[in-house]
N, C-alpha and C positions, 0 to 999 in steps of 0.2 A: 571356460578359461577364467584365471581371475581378474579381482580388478584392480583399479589404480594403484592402492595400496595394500597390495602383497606383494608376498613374494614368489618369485615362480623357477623350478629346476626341473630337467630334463637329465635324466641318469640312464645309464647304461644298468645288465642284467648284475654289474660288478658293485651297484652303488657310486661311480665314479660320473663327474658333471660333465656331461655333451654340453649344455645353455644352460646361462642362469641370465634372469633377468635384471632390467639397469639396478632396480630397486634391491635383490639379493646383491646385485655387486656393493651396492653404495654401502648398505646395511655390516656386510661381512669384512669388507675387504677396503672400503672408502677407495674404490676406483681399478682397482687390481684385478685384472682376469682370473677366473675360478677355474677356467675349463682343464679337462684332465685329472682334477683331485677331487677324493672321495669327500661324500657330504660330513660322512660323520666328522672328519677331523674337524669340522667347522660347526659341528654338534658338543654340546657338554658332557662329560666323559658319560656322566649316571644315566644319560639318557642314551645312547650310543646302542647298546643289546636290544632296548623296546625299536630304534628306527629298525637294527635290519629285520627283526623278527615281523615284522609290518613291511616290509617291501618284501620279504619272501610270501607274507600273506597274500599283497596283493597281484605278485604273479601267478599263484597257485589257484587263490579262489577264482581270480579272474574278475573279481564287483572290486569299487571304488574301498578303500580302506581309512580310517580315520586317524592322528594319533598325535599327541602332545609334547612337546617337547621344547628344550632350551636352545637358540643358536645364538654361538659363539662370537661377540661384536668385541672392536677394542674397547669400549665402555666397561659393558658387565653382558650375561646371559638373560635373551628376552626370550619369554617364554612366549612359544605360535605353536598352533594348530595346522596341521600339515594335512591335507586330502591327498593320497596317495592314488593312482589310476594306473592300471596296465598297458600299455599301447601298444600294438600289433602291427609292427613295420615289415615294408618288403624282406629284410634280409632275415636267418632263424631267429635272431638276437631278439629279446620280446625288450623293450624300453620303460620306464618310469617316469609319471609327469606327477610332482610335486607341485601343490601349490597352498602357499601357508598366509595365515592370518594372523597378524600382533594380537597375542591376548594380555597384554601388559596393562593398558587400561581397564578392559574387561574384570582382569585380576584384583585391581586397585579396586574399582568402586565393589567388589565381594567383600574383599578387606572392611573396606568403609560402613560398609552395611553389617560386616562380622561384630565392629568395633562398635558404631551406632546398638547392636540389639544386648551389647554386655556393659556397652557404660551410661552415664548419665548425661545426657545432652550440655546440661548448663555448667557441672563441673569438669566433665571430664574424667570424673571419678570411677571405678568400676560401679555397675549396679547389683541390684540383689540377687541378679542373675548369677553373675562372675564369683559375685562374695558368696555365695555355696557353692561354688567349685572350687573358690581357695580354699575354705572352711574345710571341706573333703579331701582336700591337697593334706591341708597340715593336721587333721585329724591321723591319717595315715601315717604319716610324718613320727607324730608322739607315738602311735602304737609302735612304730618300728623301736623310737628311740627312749620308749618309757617315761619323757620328760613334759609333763604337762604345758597348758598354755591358756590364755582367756582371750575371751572376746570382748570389746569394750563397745557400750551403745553410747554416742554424745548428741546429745539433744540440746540445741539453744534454747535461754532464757530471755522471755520478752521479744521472739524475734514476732512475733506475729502482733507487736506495735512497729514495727518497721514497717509491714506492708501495708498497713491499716493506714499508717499519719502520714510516711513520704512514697507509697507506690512502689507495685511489683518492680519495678527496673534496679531501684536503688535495694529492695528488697534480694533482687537476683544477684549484684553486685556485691551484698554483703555475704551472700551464700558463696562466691567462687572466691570471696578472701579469706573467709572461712577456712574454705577446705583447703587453700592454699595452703594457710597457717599449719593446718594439722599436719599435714604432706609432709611439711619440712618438721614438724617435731616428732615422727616416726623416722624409724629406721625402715632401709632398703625393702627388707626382709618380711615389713609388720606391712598388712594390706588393709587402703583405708577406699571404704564404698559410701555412697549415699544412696539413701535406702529410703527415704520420704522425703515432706519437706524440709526442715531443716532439722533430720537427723542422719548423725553418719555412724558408722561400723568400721575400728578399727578390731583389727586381728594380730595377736600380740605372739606369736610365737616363743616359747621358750621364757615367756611372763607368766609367772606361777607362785612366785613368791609375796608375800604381805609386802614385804620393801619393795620387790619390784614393781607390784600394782602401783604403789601409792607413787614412787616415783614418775613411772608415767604417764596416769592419768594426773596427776599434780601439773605435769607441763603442759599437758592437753587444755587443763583447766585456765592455767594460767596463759597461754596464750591467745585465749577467746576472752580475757577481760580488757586487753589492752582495746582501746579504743579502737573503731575502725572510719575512715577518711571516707565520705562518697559526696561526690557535686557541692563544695563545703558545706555538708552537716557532718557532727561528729558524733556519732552512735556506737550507744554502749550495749554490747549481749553478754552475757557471761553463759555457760556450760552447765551440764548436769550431765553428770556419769552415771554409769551403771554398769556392773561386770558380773561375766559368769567365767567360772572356772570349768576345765575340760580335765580332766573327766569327774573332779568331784560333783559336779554338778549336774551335768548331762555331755552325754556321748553321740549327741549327733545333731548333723550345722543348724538343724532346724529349730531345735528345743536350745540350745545355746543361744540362738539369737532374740528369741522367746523372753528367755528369762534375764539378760542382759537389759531387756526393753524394761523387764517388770522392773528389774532393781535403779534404771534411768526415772522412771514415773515415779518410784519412794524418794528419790533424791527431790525429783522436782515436790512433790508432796511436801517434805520436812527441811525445806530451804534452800532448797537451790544452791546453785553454785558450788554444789561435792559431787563428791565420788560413793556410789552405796555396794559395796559386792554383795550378792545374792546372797537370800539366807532363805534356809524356807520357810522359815518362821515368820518371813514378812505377808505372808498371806493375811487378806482382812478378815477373815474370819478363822471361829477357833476349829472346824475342818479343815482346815489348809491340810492335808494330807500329803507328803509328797511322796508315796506310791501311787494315792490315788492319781495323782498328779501326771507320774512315771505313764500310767494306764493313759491317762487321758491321749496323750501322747501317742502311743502305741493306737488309741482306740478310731484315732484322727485317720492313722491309717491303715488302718484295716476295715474302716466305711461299718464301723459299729453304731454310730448315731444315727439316729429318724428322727420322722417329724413325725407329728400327730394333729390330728384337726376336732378342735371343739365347734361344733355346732353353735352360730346364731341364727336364733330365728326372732320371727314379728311375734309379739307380745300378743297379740289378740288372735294370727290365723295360725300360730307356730309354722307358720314355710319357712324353709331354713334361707338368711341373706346371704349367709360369709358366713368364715370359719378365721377360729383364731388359731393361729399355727404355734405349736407347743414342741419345743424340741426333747428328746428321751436319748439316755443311754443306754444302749441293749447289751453290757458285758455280758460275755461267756461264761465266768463262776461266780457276780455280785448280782447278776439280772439285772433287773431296770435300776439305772442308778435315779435318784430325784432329781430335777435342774438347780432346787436349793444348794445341794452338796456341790455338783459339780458346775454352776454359771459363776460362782464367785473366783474359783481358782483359773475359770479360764479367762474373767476380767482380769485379774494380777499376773497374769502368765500373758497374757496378750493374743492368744487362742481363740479368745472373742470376736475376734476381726475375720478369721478362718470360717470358724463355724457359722458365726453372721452372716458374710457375704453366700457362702453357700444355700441358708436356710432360706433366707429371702429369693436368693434365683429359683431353687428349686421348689416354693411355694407357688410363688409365680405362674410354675410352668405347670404345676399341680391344678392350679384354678382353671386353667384350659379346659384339662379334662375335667373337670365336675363339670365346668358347662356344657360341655357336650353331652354330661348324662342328664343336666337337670333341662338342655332345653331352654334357659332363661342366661340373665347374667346375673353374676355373682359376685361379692367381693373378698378381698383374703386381707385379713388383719395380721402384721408381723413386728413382734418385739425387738426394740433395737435398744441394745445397752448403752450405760452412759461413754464405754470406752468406744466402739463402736462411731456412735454419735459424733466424737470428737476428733476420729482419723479423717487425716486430711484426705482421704481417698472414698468417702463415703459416698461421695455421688456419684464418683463412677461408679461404685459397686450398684447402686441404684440403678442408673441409667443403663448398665449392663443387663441389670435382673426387668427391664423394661420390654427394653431394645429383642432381648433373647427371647422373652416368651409371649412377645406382641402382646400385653395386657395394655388398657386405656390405663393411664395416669389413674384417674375417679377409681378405679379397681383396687388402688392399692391402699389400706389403711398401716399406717407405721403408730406401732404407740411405743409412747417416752412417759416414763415417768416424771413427775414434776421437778426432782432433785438434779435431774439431769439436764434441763431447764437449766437451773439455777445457778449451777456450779460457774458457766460464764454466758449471762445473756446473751453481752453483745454477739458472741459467735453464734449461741444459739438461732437470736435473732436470722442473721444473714442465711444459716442453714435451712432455716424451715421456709422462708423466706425462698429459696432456691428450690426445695421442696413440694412448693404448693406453686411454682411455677411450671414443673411435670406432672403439675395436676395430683399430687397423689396426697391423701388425706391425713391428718393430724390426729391422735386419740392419745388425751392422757388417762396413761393406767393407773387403776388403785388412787383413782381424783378424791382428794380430802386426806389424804395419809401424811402426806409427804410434807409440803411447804405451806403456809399458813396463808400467806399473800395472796390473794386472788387477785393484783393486780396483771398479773402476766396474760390472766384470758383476755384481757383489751389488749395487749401487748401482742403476742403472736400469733401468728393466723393458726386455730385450732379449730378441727370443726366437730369432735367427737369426745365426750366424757363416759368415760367406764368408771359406774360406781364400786367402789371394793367389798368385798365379800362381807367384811366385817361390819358393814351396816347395812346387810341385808339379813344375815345369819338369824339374827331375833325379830326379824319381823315377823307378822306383824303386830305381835304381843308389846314390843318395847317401844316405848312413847317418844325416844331421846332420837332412835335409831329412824322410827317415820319421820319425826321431827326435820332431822340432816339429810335423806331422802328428797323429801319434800323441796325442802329449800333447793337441791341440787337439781330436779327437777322444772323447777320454776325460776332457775337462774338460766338452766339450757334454753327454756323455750325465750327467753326475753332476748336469749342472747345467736338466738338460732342453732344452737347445738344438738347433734344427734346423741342422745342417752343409749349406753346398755349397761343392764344391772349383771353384775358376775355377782356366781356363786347360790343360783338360785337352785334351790334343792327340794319346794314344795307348792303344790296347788297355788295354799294359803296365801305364798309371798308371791309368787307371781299374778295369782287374783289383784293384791293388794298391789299391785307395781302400776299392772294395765290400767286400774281405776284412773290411778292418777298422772296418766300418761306416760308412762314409760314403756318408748317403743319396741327396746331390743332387748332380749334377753340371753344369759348364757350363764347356763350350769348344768347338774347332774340331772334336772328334771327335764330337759330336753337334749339331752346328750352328753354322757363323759367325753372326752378326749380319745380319740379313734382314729387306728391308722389309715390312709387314702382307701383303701378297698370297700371299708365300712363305711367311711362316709360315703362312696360313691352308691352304697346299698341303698343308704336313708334318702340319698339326693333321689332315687329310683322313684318312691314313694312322694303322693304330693304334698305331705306331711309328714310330720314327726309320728305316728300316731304309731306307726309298727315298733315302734321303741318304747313306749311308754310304759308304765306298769300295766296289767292285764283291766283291774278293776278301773283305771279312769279308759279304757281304750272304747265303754260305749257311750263315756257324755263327750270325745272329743273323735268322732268317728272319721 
């Protein structure tokens, strides 16, 4: 039977009401007898053919029947779930006992959870979820109609002194007037997401023209400079644009949003506070390639990229400790593409973020299994880019690549080069800072290249220097080269830092390394770059020594 609040009907083989209960009356009719009239008139017309086709079910089959549907209130139509039963009475006449459940809240909080998983909690905005479905909505849209359209990325400026000097709250409060603002300077038609911290994604339909971009993102611009009012402070952000054109540019919502983001970060680069549309010539380097670029794209999803592991081992037993994780492109007609050619274009395309988070989870879950061949524990060293470095979302992605492949924190070494450092301490600071509270370890790469100041090693917690190949290359003939060695050497140990020398490619230099206490080493004399199968081979052995060249393999047996 049911219970307090449902409803309950008793029908003849005709669909017509023998009893309805108080609650069906009050519901359908506010107090009016049912009895005698068929259910469906008091069903919604669309639903009408599914009830009887289910009450013939359920005399036929003879088992309880299920089935959803609208009934008819003077309000509006509340959608309930009706459990149909067959009942076998004294006379032939077989009878029907209905008894239905309001799915009207049930329906709401699905809604609410539909709504929560495509928009953004604090604006209200769609997320990046929804904005690639729009993105694919009006992609279609121009192919039917021929008539192009762009995307526009808007990034505030200075908003990260807002949360820094008055606190996440008034921080948050300038983000929903924010997007408020933009809302109302789009049209109906144009769909506006937040898609980070404080960057948002308008989609400009039928905006294709030089005048129409400039017009506006002009408004867009201009209404993020007016002042904004919170708890009286009066705080000032201004905007930076960045647009990509469909289809000169790219043809699909992902690479659109991509390159939108690139032409936002040259804005923010060369003064803030404009609008940049994509060019591909803004690439930082003079490969900027945009097929290769086109490829990259393409290459992202077709799962053309690996990772590769260089071998570190101890300087004096060569056991191998960790491996440094080296990402490769494996194109189908260019072969292995360099990371030279291709990590620069996917910093300025913002691709970096993609293939980052990826290379790092799945290093991670790589280092598992070496342990389990080598027996011991081990650690993985993983390059993280300056663009990388400075998404707001870094630590998730960390704490993901954690969380996912059970590694201890200590397991994981991340290196930053020193420019990346530099570019903004104080964020730096707080990051690495957050960093070495998961335990997981610091290594700057290519130490002595980059930034002159060695103030920043008292500064942030680093616990590992990689010497750069280029002063190791001449050792140990060049006097200039042991010289800078040396020093970095006897600056690590004063200062407790783990050394590995890269790029070590003979006897001689690694002889000359170990003398002077340099623990780790990593180059072609104890292993090129090799994909997980092969390292798992050498991890088999308890040394390097099945790798080595033939003639040292009987002084280091």
């Amino acid at each position: 039977m049911g219970e307090a609040g449902d409803v309950v009907f008793r029908l003849n083989q005709q669909g017509q009401i023998l009893f309805a209960s108080q609650r069906a009356v009050a519901l359908i009719r506010c107090g009016r007898a049912l009895l005698g009239e068929p259910l469906a008139a008091h069903v919604a017309e669309a639903d009408r053919a599914t009830l009887k086709a289910t009450l013939i079910e359920a005399i036929e089959a003879g088992t309880p029947c299920r089935v959803e549907l609208r009934l008819k209130t003077p309000e509006l139509d509340i959608w309930h779930e009706l459990r149909v039963v067959a009942l076998h009475t004294d006379t032939e006449q077989p009878e029907l006992m209905l008894v239905g459940r309001d799915l009207s809240a049930q329906q709401a909080t699905e809604e609410r959870l539909r709504h929560m998983a495509t928009h953004d909690a604090l604006t209200e905005l769609p997320n990046r979820l929804l904005l690639s479905d729009r993105i694919r909505m009006v992609i279609s849209q121009a192919r039917r109609s021929g008539q192009g359209f762009s995307v526009a990325t808007v990034g505030l400026d200075g908003f990260k002194k807002v949360n820094d000097g008055l606190g996440h709250p008034v921080g948050d409060a300038v983000l929903r007037m924010a997007a408020a603002r933009l809302r109302k300077t789009l049209r109906d038609s144009d769909t506006l997401a937040r898609v980070g911290g404080d960057e948002f994604v308008a989609v400009l339909p039928g905006t294709h023209t030089e005048a129409q971009i400039k017009l506006v993102t002009g408004r867009l611009i201009a209404t993020l400079q007016s002042p904004f009012e919170v708890d009286s402070h009066t705080i000032y952000v201004g905007a930076s644009v960045g647009v990509a054109l469909y289809p000169q540019h790219a043809e699909d919502e992902v690479r659109l949003v991509a390159l939108a983001d690139a032409a936002m970060s040259r804005a923010k680069e060369t003064g803030k506070a404009r609008c940049v549309v994509y060019s591909p010539r803004q690439g930082s380097t003079p490969e900027h390639d945009i097929s290769l670029e086109a490829a990259m794209f393409q290459a992202v999803r077709e799962g053309e990229f690996l990772l590769y592991y260089q071998p570190i081992v101890d300087a004096h037993t060569r056991e191998i400790q960790g491996f440094e994780t080296l990402m490769r492109w494996k194109h189908p007609t260019l072969g292995m593409v360099p990371p030279v050619r291709f990590i620069p274009i996917a910093e300025t395309n913002g691709l970096i973020n993609l293939l980052g988070a990826w290379a790092l989870k799945a290093a991670c879950v790589q280092l598992k299994q070496f342990e389990e061949v080598a027996k011991r524990s081990l650690y993985i060293s993983v390059n993280i880019s300056p663009r990388q470095f400075r998404n707001d979302k870094f630590l998730d992605v960390l704490d993901d690549a954690i969380a996912f492949s059970g590694l201890r924190g200590e397991q994981l070494v991340l290196e930053i080069t020193e420019g990346t450092l530099m570019i903004d301490p104080v964020h730096a600071e707080a990051i690495l800072s957050k960093m070495t509270e998961r335990k997981a370890r610091i290594a700057i790469d290519d130490f002595g290249t980059g930034y002159s100041s060695l103030a920043y090693l008292k500064r942030f917690p680093i616990s590992v220097l990689k010497i750069d190949r280029t002063f190791i290359r001449d050792l140990p003939a060049s006097q200039k080269d042991g010289a800078i060695c040396n020093a970095v050497l006897d600056l690590a140990k004063h200062l407790d830092l783990s050394v590995v020398a890269e790029g070590v490619e003979t006897e001689e230099q690694l002889h000359y390394l170990e003398q002077r206490g340099c623990q780790y080493i990593q180059g072609y004399l104890t292993g090129k770059p090799m994909p997980a199968n092969v390292a798992m081979a050498a991890l088999k052995e308890s040394t390097y020594a099945n790798l080595l060249p033939t003639e040292l393999r009987q002084v280091h047996p």
